[in-house]
DSSP file (Angstrom, degrees, kcal/mol; ACC not computed):
  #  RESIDUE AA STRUCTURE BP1 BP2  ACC     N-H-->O    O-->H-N    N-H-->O    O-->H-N    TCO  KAPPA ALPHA  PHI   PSI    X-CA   Y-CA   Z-CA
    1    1 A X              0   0    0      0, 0.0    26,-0.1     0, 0.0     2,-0.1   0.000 360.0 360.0 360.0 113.2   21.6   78.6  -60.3
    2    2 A X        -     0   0    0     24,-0.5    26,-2.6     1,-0.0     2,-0.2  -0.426 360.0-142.5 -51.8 143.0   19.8   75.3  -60.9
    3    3 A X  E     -a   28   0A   0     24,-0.2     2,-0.3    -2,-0.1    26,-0.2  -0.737  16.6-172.9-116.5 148.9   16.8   74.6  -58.5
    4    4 A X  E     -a   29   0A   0     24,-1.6    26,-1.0    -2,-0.2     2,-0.4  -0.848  15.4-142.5-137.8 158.7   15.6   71.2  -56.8
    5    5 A X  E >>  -a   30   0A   0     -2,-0.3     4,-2.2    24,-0.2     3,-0.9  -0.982  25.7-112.2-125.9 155.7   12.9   70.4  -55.0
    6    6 A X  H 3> S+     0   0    0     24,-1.1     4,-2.5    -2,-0.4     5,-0.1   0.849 116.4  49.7 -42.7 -50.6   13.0   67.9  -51.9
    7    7 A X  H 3> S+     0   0    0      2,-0.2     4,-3.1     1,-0.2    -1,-0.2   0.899 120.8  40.0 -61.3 -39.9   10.9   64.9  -53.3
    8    8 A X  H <> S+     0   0    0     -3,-0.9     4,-1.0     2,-0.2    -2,-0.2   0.788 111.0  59.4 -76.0 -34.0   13.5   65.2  -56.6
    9    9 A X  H  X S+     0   0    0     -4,-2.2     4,-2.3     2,-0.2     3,-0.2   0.915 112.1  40.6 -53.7 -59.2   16.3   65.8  -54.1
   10   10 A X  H  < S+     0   0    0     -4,-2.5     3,-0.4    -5,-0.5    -2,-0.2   0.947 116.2  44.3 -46.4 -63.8   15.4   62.5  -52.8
   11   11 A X  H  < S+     0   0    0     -4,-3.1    -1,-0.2     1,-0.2    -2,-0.2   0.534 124.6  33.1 -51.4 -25.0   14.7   60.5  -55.8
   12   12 A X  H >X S+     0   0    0     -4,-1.0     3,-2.4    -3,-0.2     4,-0.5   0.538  72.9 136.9-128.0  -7.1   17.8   61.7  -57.8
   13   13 A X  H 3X S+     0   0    0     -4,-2.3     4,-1.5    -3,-0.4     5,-0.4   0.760  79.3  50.3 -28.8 -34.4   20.8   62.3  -54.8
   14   14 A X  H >> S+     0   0    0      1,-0.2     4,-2.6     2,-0.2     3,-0.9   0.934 107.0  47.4 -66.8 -40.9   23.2   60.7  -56.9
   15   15 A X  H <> S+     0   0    0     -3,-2.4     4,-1.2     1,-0.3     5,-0.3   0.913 115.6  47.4 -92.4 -66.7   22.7   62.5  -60.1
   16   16 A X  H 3< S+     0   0    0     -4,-0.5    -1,-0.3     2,-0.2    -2,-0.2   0.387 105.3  55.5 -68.2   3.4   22.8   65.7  -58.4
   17   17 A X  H XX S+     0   0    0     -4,-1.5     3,-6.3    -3,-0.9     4,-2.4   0.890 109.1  49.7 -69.5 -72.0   25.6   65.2  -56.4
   18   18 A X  H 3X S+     0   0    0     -4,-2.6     4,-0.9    -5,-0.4    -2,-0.2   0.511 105.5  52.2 -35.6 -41.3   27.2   64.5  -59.4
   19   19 A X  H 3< S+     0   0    0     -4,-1.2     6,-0.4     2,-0.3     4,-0.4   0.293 108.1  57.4  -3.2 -34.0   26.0   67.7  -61.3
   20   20 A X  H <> S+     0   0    0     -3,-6.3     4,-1.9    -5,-0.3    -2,-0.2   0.793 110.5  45.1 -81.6 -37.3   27.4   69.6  -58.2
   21   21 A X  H  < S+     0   0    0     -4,-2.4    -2,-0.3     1,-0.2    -3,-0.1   0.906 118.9  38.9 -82.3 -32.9   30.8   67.9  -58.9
   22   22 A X  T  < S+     0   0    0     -4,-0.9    -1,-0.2    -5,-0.3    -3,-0.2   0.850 126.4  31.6 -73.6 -30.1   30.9   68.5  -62.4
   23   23 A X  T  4 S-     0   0    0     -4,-0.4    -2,-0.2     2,-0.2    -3,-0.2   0.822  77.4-150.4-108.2 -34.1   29.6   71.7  -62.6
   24   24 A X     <  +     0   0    0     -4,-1.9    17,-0.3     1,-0.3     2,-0.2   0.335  54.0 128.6  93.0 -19.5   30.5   73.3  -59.5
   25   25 A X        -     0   0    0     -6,-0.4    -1,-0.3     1,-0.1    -2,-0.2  -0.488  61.1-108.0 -80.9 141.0   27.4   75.5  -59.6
   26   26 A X        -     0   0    0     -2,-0.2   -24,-0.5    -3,-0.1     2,-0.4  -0.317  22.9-150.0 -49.9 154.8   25.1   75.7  -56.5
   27   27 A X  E     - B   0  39A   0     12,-1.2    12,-4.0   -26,-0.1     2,-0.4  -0.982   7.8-142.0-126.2 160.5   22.1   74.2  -56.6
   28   28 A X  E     -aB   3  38A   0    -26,-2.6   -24,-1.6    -2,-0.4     2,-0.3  -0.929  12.6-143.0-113.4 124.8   19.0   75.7  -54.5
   29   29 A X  E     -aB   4  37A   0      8,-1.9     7,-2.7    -2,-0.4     8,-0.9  -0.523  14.3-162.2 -79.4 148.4   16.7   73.6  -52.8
   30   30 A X  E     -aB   5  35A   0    -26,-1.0   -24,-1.1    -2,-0.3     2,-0.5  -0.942  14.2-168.2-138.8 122.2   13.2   74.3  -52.5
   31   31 A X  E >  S- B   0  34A   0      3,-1.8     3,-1.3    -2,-0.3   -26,-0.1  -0.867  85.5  -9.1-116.2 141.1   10.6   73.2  -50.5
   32   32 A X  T 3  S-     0   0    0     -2,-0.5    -1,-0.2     1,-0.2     3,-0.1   0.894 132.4 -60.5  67.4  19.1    6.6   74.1  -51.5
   33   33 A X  T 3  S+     0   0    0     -3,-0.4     2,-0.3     1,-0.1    -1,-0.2   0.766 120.2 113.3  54.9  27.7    8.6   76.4  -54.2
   34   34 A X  E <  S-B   31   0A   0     -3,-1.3    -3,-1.8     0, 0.0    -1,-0.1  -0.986  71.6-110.7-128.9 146.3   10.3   78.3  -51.5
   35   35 A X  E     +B   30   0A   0     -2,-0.3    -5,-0.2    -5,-0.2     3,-0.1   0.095  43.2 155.8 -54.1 133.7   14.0   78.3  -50.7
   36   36 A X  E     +     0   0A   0     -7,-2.7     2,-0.2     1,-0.6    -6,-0.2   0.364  59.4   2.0-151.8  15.3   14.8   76.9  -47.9
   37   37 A X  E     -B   29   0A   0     -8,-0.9    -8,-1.9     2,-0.0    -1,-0.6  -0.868  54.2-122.1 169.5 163.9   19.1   75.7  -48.5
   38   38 A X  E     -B   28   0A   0    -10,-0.2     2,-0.4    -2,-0.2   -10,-0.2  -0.796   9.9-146.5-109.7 140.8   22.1   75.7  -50.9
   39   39 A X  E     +B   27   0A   0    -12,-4.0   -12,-1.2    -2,-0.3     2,-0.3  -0.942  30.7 174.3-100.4 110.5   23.8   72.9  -52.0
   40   40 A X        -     0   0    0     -2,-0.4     2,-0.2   -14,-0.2   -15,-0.1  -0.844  30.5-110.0-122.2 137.4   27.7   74.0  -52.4
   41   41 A X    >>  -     0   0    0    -17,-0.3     3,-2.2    -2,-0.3     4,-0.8  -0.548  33.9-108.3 -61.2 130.9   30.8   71.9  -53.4
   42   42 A X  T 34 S+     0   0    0      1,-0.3    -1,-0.1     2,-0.2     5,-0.0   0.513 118.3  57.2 -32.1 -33.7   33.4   71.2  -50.8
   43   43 A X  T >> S+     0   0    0      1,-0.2     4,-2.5     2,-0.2     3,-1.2   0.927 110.7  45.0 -77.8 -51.8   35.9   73.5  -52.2
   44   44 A X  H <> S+     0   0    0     -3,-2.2     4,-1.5     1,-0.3    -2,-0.2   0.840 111.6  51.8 -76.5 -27.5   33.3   76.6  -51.9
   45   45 A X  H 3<>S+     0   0    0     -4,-0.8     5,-0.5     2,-0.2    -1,-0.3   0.087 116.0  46.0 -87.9  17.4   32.0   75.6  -48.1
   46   46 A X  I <4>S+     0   0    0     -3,-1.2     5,-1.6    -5,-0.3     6,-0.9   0.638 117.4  41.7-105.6 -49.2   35.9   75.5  -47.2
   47   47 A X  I  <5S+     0   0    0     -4,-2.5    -2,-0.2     1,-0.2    -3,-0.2   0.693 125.7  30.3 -82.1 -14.2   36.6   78.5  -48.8
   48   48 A X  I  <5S+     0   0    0     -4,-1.5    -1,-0.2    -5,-0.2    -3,-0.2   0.600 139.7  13.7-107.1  -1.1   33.6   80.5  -47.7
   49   49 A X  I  >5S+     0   0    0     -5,-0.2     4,-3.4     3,-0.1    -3,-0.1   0.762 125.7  44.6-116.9 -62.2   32.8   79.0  -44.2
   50   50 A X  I  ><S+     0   0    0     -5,-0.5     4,-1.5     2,-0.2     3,-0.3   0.983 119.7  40.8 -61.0 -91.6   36.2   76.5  -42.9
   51   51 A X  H  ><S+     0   0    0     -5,-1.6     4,-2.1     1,-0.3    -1,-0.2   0.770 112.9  59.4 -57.6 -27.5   39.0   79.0  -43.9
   52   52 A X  H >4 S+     0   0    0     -6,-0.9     3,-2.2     1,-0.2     4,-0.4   0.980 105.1  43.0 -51.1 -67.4   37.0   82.0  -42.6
   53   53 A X  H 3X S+     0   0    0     -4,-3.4     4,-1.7    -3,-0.3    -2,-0.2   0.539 106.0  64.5 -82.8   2.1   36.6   81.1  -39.3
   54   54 A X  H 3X S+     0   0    0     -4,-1.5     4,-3.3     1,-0.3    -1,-0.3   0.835 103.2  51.9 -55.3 -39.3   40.1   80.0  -39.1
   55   55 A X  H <X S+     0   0    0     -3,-2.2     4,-0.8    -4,-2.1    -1,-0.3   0.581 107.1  47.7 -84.3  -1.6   41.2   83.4  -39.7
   56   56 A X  H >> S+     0   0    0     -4,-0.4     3,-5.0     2,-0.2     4,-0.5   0.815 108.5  57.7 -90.2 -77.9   39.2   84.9  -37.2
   57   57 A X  H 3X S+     0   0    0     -4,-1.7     4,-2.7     1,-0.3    -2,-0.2   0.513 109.1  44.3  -1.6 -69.4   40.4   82.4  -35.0
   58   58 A X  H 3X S+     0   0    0     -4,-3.3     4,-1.2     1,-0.2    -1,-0.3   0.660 110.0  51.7 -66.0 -15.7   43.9   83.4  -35.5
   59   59 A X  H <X S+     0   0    0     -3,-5.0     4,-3.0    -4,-0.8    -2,-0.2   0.916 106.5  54.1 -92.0 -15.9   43.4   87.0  -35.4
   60   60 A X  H  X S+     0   0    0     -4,-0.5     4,-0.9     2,-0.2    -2,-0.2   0.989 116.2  47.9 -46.5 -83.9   41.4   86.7  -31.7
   61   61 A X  H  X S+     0   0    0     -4,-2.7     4,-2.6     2,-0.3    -1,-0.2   0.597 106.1  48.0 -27.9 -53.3   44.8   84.8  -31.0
   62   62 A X  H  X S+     0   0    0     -4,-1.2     4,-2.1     1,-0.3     5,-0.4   0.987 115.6  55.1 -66.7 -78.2   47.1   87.4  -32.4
   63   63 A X  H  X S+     0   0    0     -4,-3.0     4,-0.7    -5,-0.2    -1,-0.3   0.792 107.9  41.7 -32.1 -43.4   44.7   89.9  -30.0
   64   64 A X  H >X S+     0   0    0     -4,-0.9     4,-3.7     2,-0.2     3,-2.4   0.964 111.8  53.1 -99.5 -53.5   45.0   88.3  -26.7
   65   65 A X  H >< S+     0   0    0     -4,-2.6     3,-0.5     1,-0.3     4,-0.5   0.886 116.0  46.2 -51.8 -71.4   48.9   87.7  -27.1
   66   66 A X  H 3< S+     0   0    0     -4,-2.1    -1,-0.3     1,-0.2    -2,-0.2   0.735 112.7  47.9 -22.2 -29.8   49.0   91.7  -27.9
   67   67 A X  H << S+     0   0    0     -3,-2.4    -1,-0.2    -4,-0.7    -2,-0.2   0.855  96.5  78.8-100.3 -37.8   46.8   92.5  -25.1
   68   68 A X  S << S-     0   0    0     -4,-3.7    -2,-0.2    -3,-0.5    -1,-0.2   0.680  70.1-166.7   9.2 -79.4   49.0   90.2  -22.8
   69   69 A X        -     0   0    0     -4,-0.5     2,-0.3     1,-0.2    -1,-0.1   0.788  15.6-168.7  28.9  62.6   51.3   92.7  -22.6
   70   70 A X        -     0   0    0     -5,-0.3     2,-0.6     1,-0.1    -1,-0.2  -0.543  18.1-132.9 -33.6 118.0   54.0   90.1  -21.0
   71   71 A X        -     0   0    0     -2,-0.3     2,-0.2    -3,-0.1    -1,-0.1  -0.942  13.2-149.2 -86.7 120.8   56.9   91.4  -19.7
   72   72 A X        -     0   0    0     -2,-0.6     0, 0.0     1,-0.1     0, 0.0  -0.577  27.1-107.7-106.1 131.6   59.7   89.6  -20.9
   73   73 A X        -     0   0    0     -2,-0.2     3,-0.3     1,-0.1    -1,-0.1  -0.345  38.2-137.0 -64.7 141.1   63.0   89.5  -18.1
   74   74 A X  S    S+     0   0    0      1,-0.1     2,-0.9     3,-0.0    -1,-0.1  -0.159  80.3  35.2 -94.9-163.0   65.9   91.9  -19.3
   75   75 A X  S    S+     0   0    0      1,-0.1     2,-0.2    -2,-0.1    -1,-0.1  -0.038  94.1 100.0  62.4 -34.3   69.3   91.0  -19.2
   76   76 A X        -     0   0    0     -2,-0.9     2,-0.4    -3,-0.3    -1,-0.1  -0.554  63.9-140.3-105.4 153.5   68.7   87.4  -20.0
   77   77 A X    >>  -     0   0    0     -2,-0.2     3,-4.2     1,-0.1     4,-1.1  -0.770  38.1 -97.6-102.4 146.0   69.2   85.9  -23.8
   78   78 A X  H 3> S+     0   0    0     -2,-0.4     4,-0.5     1,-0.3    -1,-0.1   0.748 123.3  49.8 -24.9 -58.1   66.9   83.5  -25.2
   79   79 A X  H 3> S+     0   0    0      2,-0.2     4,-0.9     1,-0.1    -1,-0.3   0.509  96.8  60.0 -78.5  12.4   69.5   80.9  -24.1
   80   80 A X  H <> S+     0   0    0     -3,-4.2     4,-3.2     1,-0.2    -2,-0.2   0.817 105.3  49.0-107.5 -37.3   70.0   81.7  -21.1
   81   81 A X  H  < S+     0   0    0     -4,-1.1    -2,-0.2     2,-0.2    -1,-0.2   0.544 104.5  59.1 -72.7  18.1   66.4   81.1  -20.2
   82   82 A X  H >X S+     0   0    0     -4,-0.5     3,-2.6    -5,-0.2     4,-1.9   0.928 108.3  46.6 -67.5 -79.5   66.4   77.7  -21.9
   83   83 A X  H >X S+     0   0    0     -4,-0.9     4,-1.2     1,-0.3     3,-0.6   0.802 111.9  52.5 -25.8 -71.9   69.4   76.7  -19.3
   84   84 A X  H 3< S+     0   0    0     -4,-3.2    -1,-0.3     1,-0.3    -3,-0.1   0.389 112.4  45.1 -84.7  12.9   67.2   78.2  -16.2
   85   85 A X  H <4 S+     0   0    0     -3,-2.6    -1,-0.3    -2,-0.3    -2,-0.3   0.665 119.8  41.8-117.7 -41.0   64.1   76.0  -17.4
   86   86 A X  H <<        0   0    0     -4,-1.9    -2,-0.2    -3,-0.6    -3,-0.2   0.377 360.0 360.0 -66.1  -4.5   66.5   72.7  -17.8
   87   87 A X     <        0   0    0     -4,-1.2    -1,-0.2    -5,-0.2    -3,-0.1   0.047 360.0 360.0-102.5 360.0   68.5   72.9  -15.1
């Protein structure tokens, strides 16, 4: 993992952006030669952060419609409560 430090961070953004796009590789910031943040490519903060907490999202969802427990009227067919909501 390449290392930066804040004053170089500063001086150079472009360069190391670019180095993040090319390479893909993190780079670790450091300030006073101790870590203190990551720099990660879009693609790795989607895939490790964005897309995560989508799935949780959706399985909380998935949970409360299961815990529902709706009871769905019997007799009537999919269309025939369409008709009793349009009418």
């Amino acid at each position: 993992m390449k290392k930066t430090n804040a004053l170089h961070l500063r001086q150079n953004m472009g360069k190391i952006v670019d180095q993040l796009l090319k390479t893909g590789e993190p780079i670790l910031l450091e300030k006073g030669r101790k870590p203190v943040a990551v720099l990660i490519s879009m693609e790795d903060y989607q895939t490790r952060f964005v897309d995560r907490e989508a799935d949780e999202l959706r399985k909380q969802i998935v949970q409360t419609i299961r815990n529902a427990n709706i009871k769905l009227p019997t007799g009537n067919t999919s269309l025939d409560l369409i008709r009793d909501v349009r009418s």
